[in-house]
C-alpha positions as CSV (number, residue, x, y, z in Angstrom):
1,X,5.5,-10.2,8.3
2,X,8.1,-8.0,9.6
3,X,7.1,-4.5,9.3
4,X,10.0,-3.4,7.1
5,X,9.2,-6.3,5.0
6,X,5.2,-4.7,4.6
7,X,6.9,-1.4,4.0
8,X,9.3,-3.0,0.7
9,X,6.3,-4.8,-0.4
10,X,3.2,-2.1,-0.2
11,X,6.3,0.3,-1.9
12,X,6.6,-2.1,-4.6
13,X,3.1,-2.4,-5.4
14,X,2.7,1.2,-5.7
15,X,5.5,1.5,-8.1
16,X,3.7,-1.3,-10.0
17,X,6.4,-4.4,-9.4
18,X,4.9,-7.4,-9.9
19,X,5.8,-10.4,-7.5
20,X,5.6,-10.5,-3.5
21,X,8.2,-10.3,-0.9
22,X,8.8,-13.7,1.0
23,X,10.4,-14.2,4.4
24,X,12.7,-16.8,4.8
25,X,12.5,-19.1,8.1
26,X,16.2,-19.2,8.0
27,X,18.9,-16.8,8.1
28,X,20.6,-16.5,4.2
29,X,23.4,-14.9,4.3
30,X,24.0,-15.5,0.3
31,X,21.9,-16.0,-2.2
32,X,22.1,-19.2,-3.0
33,X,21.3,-20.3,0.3
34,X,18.3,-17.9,-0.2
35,X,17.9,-19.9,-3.5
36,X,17.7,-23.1,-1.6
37,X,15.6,-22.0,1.1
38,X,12.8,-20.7,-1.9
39,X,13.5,-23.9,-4.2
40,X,14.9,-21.9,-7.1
41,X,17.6,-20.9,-8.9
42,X,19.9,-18.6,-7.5
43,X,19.3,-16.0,-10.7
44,X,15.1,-16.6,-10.5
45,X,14.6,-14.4,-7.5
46,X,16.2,-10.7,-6.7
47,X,17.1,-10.2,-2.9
48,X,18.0,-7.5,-0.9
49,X,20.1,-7.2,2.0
50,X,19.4,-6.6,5.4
């Protein structure tokens, strides 16, 4: 995993958020293609920006 990708996630565990941060293979440049790429609804995953 990129290391600002091990940074969000070991942040996020320490802060007590549940879940895990994924990488996508693909760029996403929206959500919903983010969406696709994870086989969910746009609204059942939060994203951030890069």
């Amino acid at each position: 995993m990129h290391p600002s990708a091990v940074n969000v996630a070991d942040t996020l565990r320490r802060l007590g958020v549940r879940g895990r941060v994924r990488e996508l293979p693909d760029p996403a440049p929206t959500a919903a293609a983010a969406a696709a790429q994870l086989g969910c609804e746009v609204g059942a995953a939060s994203f951030a920006g890069h």
